[in-house]
MARVEXMAR-723539 format. One record per residue (C-alpha): x, y, z; residue in one letter. Coordinates in steps of 0.2 Angstrom, whole numbers, plus 5000, padded with zeros to 4 digits. Layout:
N
XYZA;...
END
This chain:
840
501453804917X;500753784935X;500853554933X;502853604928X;503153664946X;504753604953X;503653474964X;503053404949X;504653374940X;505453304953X;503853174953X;504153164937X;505753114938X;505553004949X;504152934941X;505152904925X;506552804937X;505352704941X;504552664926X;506452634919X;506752504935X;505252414929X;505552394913X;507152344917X;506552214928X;505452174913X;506852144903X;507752024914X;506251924920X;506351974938X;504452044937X;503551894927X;502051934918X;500251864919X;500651784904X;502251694911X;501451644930X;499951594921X;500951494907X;501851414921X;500551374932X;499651284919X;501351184916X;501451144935X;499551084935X;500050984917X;501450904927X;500350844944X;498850784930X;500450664922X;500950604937X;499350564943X;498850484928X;500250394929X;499950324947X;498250244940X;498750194924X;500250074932X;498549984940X;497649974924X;495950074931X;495650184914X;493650214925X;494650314938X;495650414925X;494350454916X;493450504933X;495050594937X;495150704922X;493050744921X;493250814938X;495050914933X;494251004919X;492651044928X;493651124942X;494851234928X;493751374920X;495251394910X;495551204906X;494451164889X;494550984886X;495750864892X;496250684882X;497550544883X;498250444869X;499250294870X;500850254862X;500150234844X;499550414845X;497650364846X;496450444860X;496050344873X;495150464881X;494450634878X;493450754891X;492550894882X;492650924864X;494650874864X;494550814846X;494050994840X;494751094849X;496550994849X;497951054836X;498650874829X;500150994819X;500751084837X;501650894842X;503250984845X;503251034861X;502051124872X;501351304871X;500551414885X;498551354876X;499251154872X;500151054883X;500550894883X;501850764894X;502150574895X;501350464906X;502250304911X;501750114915X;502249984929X;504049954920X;504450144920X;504050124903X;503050284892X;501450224891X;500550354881X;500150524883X;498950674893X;498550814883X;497650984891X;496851114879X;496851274887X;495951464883X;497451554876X;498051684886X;498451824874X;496951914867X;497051954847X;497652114840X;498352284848X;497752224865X;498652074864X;500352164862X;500152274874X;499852144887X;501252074879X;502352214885X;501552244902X;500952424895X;499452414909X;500952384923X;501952514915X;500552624914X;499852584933X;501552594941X;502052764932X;500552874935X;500252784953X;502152834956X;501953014949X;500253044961X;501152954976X;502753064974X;501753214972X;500953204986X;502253154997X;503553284990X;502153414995X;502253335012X;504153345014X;504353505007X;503053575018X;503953485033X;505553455031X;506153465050X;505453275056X;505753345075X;504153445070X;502453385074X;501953265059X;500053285051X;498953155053X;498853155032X;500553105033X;500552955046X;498952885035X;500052865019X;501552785028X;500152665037X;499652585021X;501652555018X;501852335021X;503652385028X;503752435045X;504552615046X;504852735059X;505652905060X;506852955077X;507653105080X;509353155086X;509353085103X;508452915095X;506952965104X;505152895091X;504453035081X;503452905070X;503052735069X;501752655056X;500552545060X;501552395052X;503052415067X;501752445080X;500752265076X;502652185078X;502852285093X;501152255100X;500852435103X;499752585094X;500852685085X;500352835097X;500952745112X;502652725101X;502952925100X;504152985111X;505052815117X;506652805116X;507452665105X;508452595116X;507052505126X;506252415112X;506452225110X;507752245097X;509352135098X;511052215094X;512452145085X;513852065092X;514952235093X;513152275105X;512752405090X;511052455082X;511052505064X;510252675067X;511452715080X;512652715068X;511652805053X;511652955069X;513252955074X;514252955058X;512953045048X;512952905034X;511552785024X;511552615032X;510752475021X;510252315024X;510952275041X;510152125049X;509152155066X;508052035077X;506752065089X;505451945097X;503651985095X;502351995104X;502151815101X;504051795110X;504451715091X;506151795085X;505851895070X;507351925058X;507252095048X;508252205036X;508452385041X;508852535032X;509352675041X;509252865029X;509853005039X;508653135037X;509053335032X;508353495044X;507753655038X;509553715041X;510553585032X;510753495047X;510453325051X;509153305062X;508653125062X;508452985054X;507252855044X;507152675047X;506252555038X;506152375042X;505752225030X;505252065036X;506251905030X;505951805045X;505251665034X;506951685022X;507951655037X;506951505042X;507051445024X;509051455026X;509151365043X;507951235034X;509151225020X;510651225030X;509851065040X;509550995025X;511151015019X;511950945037X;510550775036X;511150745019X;513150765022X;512750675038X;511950525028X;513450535015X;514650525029X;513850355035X;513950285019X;515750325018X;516050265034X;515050095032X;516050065016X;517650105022X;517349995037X;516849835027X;518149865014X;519349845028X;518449695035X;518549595020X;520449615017X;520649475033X;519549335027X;520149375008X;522049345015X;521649175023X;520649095006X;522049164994X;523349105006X;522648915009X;522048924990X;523748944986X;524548794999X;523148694991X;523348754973X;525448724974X;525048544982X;525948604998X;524948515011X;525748375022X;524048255021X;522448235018X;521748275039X;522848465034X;521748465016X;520348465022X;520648585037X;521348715024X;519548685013X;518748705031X;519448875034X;519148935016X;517348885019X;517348995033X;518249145028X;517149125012X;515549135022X;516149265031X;516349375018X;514649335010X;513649425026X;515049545024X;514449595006X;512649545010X;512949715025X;513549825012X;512149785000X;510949805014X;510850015010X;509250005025X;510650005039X;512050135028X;510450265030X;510250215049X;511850265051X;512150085063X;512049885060X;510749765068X;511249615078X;510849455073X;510749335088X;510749155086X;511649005094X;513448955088X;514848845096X;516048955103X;517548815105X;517448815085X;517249005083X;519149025091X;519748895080X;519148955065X;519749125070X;521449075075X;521748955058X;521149115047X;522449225053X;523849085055X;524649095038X;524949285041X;525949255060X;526949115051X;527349225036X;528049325051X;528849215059X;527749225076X;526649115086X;524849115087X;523749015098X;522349015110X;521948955127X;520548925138X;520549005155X;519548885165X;517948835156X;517048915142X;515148845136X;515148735123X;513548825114X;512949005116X;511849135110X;512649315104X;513049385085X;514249255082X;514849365065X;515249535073X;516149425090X;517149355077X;517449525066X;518049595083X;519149425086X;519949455071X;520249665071X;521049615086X;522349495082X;522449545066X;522949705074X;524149635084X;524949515073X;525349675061X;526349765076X;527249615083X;529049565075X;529649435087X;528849325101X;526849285098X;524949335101X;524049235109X;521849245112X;521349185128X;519649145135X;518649135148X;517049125158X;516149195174X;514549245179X;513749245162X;515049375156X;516349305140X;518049395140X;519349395128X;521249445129X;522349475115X;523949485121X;525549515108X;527349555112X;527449695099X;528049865102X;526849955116X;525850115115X;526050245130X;524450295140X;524050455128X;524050325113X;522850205122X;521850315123X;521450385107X;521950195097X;519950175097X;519650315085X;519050315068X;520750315055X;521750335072X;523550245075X;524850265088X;525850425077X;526250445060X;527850345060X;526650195065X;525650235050X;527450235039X;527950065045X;526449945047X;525150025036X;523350035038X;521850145039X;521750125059X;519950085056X;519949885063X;519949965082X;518450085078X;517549955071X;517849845086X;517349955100X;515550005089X;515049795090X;515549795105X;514649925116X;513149855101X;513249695112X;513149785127X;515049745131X;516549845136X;518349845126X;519849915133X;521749915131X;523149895141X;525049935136X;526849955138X;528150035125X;529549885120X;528449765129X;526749735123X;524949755124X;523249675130X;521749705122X;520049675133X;518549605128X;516949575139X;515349555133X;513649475140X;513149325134X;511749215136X;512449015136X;511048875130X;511348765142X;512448815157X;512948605160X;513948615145X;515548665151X;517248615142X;519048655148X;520648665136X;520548485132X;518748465129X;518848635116X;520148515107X;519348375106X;517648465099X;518648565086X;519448415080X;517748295080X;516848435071X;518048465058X;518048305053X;516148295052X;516248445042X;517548405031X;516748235026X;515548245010X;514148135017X;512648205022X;510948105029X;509748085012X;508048165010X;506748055008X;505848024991X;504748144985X;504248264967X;505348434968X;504848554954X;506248654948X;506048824939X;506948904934X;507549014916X;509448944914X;509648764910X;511448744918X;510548814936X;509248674933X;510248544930X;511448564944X;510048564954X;509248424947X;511048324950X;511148344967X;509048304971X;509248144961X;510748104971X;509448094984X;508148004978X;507148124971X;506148144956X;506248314949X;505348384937X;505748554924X;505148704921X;505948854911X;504649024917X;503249014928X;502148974916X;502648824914X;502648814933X;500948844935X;500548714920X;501648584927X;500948614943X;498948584938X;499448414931X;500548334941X;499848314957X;501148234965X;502448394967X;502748394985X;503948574985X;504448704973X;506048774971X;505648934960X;506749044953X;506049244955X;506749324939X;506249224921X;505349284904X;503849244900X;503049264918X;504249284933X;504349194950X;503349324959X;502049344947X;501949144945X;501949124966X;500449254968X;499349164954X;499448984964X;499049074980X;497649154973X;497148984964X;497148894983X;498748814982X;499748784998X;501348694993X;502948744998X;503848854986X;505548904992X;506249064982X;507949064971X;508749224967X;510249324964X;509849484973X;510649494990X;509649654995X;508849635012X;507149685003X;507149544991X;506849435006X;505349545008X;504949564993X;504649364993X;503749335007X;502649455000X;502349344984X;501849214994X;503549094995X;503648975009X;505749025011X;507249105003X;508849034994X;509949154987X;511049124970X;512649034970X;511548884980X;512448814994X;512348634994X;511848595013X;510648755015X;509748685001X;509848505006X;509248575026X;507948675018X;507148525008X;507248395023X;505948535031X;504748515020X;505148305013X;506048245029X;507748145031X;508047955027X;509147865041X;510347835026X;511947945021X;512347985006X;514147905002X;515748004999X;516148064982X;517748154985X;519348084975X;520948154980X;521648274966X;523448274962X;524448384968X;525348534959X;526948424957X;525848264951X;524948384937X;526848484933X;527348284930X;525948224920X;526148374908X;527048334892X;528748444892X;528548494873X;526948564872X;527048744868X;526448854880X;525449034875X;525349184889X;523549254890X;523249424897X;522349344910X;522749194921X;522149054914X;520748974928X;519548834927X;517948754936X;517848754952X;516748604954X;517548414953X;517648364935X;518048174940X;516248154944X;515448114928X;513748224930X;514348374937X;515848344920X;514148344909X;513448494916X;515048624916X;515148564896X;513548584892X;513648774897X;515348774889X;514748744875X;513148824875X;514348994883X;514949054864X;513249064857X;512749184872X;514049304872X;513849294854X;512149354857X;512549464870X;513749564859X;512549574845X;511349664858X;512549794863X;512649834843X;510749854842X;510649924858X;509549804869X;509749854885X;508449764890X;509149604883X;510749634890X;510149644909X;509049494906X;510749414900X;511549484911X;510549444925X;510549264919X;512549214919X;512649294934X;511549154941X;512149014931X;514049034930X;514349024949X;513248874949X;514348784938X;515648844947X;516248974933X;516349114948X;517549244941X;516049274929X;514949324942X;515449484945X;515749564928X;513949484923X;513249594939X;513949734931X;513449704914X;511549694923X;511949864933X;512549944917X;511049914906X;509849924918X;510550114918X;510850104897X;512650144899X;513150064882X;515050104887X;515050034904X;514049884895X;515449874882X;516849844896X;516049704904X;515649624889X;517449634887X;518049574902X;516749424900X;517649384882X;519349384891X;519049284905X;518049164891X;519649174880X;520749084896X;519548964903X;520448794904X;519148624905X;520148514913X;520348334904X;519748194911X;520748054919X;520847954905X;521648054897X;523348174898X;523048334913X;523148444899X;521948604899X;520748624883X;520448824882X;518748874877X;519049024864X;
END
């Protein structure tokens, strides 16, 4: 038959390839079907409608959904009705004749026609649910099977393929030398093609070009004809090769070579060539095709990707680095509390003056790592990548003392001296970040003190022309000039031998040069091997009052005038007044309530905010709140809103456990008048009430009792008593038991302690999360206000577990919670012996 010409077997053949490709391609999903797009659009749009939804449905505004889902199904011709049901499976709402035309048996999961998803409430909780009725996509019958199978794209590619390859076989086998004229007929077909695609001879001279190249190009395709490829805009690889240059020379098929070229918009275009040697009349080779296809916006999605990628390894970088840093900075002060603890604890101090310096420096070290910890909580400044200053005024004669005292026990341990001198005159009073001037104070000694074996270090001071400078000069072993200057890098030390000997991460120096230069200032060092090195500090700083000037002696004298101020227990006494205390833990109340009616002051109760806003309407009398943010019933944010809205203008100072820079925020937001954060400090309450009531001119008198000593408690303890070894150290209270309130306080949560844990263990079983991060949340408070601090942290976990209903991670705090419980020791009182009674 004529139709069974060699032309049209070969179409056919073609033809069949193709259709075989994309049914293969069927097969694996890489051509999706209307079926499948439109299944997965409806999907996407089910998704948006959820979260949407959800958005209103946190503020309660079921108008505006409704609203919202008329206008969705008006603007979906395919979208029959819409409803949503709430938890207990009723409709809320229905847009269109939902009820009929909605399958209650399809609950399962969703189909192409029916789909539903969850929509959630204020407390991430599911709410309820939007359901979407939609026009089914397959039509009954033989048609809908066929769809099914993509018989109209099988049928549509194969005979499209077979006229296409028809007609261009007939072209090609008409003409099959391309150095020939090329018909008009022929250029047409190639200028529907999206690809761009031109055809050079021998001599890379244009034969052809389609109209897709030439509008890259900027030129018609008949200007094109004749140009030699070498003067298009086309950028060569980095051997200076073209891919078609190689598809002439060795006479081979080049595939998917990358190749740029700037448009006529001088925007770099990124394209894939494919470069077919073409065949001559005489078997020869007498050109070649090239066909370009434009993945300009794949490339730019890449480079996106890649940036991406770089931002968010960048970011995790700074988190590393911030943690590392502060995990290096909290080893210092750590040292100085467990050391002095330790003097204290084994009764090893001389007298009473040497106590109460020890307690001083604990103090210190102790609130010192509190804004340490407070900066690794604060996750604002990981993601800036950098820390902000705080300035405010300090004493500067103290901050060396105290600096010196915490790193005295490790020189004596080393047998070394360590002092400080004053070069001159120093202000008494200046302004500068007090915390990072001692953090640098400390790397640098610190660092010293770890590389000296024999002589001392000594910190000297001075002042001039509003410029503070520091040496730190040791007699350790020296750094050449090379080492000098690197020692300021990140994880950098002298050599690896260096690293052997003395330890460390080398990251105290890179920290020091960062809060340096953030405090405008200048750090350098100076060295000699064998003999020693000076480290130099100067920083700007601004001085309160420039008359107030103290040399050696005067720094002395100050130091030791203050400690003893600050090492006495009396404080000036608030006047009379009513103080409201909220809060959810009985223990954090009462503690509270000892140390206000120390004062004077009449407190009253209130265990949620409820309560707060009832006591508050009938007694007239309160003069401040202290409110507690985190209760049942109703919590301290949501209570400080309602009085503000109800007019109320007293003073309501937050209490909380969270130490995240947005809780501050987040309170201020509510309304409070100011912020406490959970353990209380005694004096920041105390100065943070006299705002508000005012001070008396009377002092409250001293209630400190000296303790026994170790030896004194090792010789009251009876010598037959058998003794049992816990697992854990045995440990106690941290408050003084001989007072009689404070006593009453720690037993009533000692005795109350069982029963929660008790409770606490029964709620893992049933797995309450909830009930475990409310009790979690709450001992977390409550034991380090009574002085039960080695609680604290294994109750934050057991918050963080079940807030992320991790029942195993749950499991191990409420463990560790049960063994410290096991070995808590209540300490007897005076009366009787100085044996421990363990609470089991």
């Amino acid at each position: 038959m004529k139709w069974l010409s060699p032309r049209n077997r070969i179409a056919m053949g073609l033809t069949g390839a193709v259709v075989a490709v994309i049914c293969m391609a069927r097969a694996f999903g890489l051509i999706p079907d209307r079926t499948t797009v439109e299944t997965q659009s409806r999907a996407e749009l089910t998704e948006t409608i959820a979260l949407s939804c959800s958005g209103i449905m946190i503020n309660g505004d079921l108008p505006t959904l409704t609203s919202y889902l008329d206008g969705v199904v008006a603007r979906n011709d395919g979208l029959l009705s819409s409803g949503v049901r709430d938890g207990g499976d009723r409709l809320m709402l229905e847009i269109g004749e939902h009820q009929e035309h909605w399958d209650l048996k399809q609950r399962e999961k969703s189909s192409d026609s029916q789909m539903f998803v969850p929509i959630f409430s204020r407390a991430n909780e599911k709410w309820g649910t939007v359901e979407l009725r939609f026009k089914p996509l397959r039509k009954p019958g033989i048609q809908g099977i066929l769809d099914s199978l993509g018989f109209g794209l099988i049928f549509f590619a194969g005979s499209s393929s077979f006229l296409v390859f028809n007609f261009i076989l007939k072209l090609v086998l008409k003409h099959l030398d391309p150095s020939r004229a090329v018909p008009r007929r022929v250029r047409d077909a190639l200028d529907n093609l999206a690809e761009g695609l031109m055809i050079l001879d021998n001599r890379s001279n244009i034969l052809l070009a389609n109209n897709s190249l030439s509008i890259v190009l900027g030129k018609e395709p008949d200007e094109l004809i004749g140009i030699n490829s070498r003067k298009l805009d086309f950028l060569a690889d980095e051997n200076g090769n073209l891919p078609w240059f190689t598809a002439l020379s060795e006479k081979r098929l080049v595939s998917n070579a990358r190749v740029r070229l700037a448009d006529t918009d001088k925007k770099e275009r990124t394209f894939l060539a494919n470069c077919s040697p073409l065949l001559g009349h005489n078997g020869g080779y007498c050109g070649v095709m090239v066909t370009f296809d434009d993945v300009t916006q794949l490339e730019e999605s890449r480079t996106q990707l890649r940036e991406a990628r770089d931002a968010a390894d960048a970011a995790s970088q700074a988190k590393s680095d911030f943690l590392a840093n502060m995990s290096h900075e909290i080893r210092t002060p750590m040292n100085a509390i467990l050391g002095f603890t330790d003097v204290l604890r084994r009764g090893m101090e001389d007298n009473p003056d040497q106590r109460i310096e020890y307690l001083n420096t604990i103090h210190s070290s102790g609130n010192h790592l509190i804004e340490l910890i407070n900066d690794i909580l604060d996750l604002s400044k990981v993601e800036a990548g950098k820390l902000e200053l705080e300035i405010r005024e300090f004493s500067l004669p103290m901050l060396l003392h105290e600096t010196i005292h915490v790193l005295s026990a490790r020189a004596k341990e080393k047998g070394i001296s360590l002092n400080y001198e004053v070069v001159g005159s120093i202000p008494q009073n200046a302004e500068s970040d007090s915390m990072r001037l001692r953090q640098v104070l400390i790397n640098l000694i610190g660092n010293a003190i770890k590389f000296t074996e024999k002589g001392g270090v000594k910190l000297r001071c001075g002042f001039d022309n509003d410029t503070l400078e520091f040496h730190v000069i040791d007699s350790g072993i020296g750094m050449t000039d090379e080492q000098c200057s690197k020692i300021f890098e990140a994880f950098s030390q002298a050599d690896t031998s260096v690293t052997r000997k003395f330890g460390g991460t080398g990251l105290g120096l890179s920290i020091s040069k960062k809060f340096v230069e953030a405090m405008d200032g200048e750090i350098r060092a100076e060295s000699k091997i064998g003999v020693g090195s000076n480290f130099i500090v100067r920083i700007p700083l601004v001085v309160s009052n420039p008359t107030q000037l103290l040399d050696q002696t005067g720094c002395l004298n100050l130091v030791k005038a203050q400690s003893k101020s600050s090492g006495s227990s009396k404080m000036r006494k608030l006047n009379t007044g009513t103080v409201l205390v909220v809060d959810d833990g009985e223990t954090n109340r009462s503690i509270v309530s000892l140390v206000l009616r120390k004062h004077g002051i009449r407190v009253l109760e209130a265990a949620n905010g409820q309560e707060a806003i009832q006591r508050i309407e009938s007694e007239p009398t309160i003069d401040v709140v202290l409110m507690d943010m985190q209760m049942p019933v109703m919590d301290g944010y949501t209570a400080t809103q309602l009085l503000r809205q109800g007019g109320s203008s007293l003073p309501i100072i937050a209490l909380t456990g969270n130490a995240m820079q947005g809780d501050r925020q987040k309170c201020h937001d509510a309304g409070c008048t100011a912020f406490l954060q959970k353990p209380i400090q005694i004096d920041e309450l105390v100065k943070l009430l006299g705002v508000h009531l005012g001070f008396s001119e009377e002092y409250l008198g001293s209630s400190n009792k000296r303790l026994p000593s170790q030896k004194e408690k090792k010789a009251a303890e009876p010598s037959a008593k058998p003794q049992t070894v816990p697992k854990l150290d045995a440990w106690t209270t941290t408050l003084p038991m001989d007072d009689e309130e404070f006593r009453k306080i720690v037993e009533k949560f000692v005795e109350d302690l069982p029963a929660r844990v008790d409770q606490m263990t029964q709620m893992l079983h049933e797995q309450d999360f909830e009930g475990l991060k409310s009790q979690g949340h709450w001992l977390k408070g409550a034991a380090g206000t009574v002085g039960l601090g080695k609680l604290t942290a294994p109750a934050k976990q057991l918050e963080k577990s079940a807030s992320e209903n991790d029942m195993e991670a749950c499991g191990s705090a409420l463990k560790l919670i049960l063994g410290l419980i096991s070995v808590f020791a209540m300490p007897t009182t005076e009366s009787k012996s100085a044996e421990a009674v363990c609470l089991v």
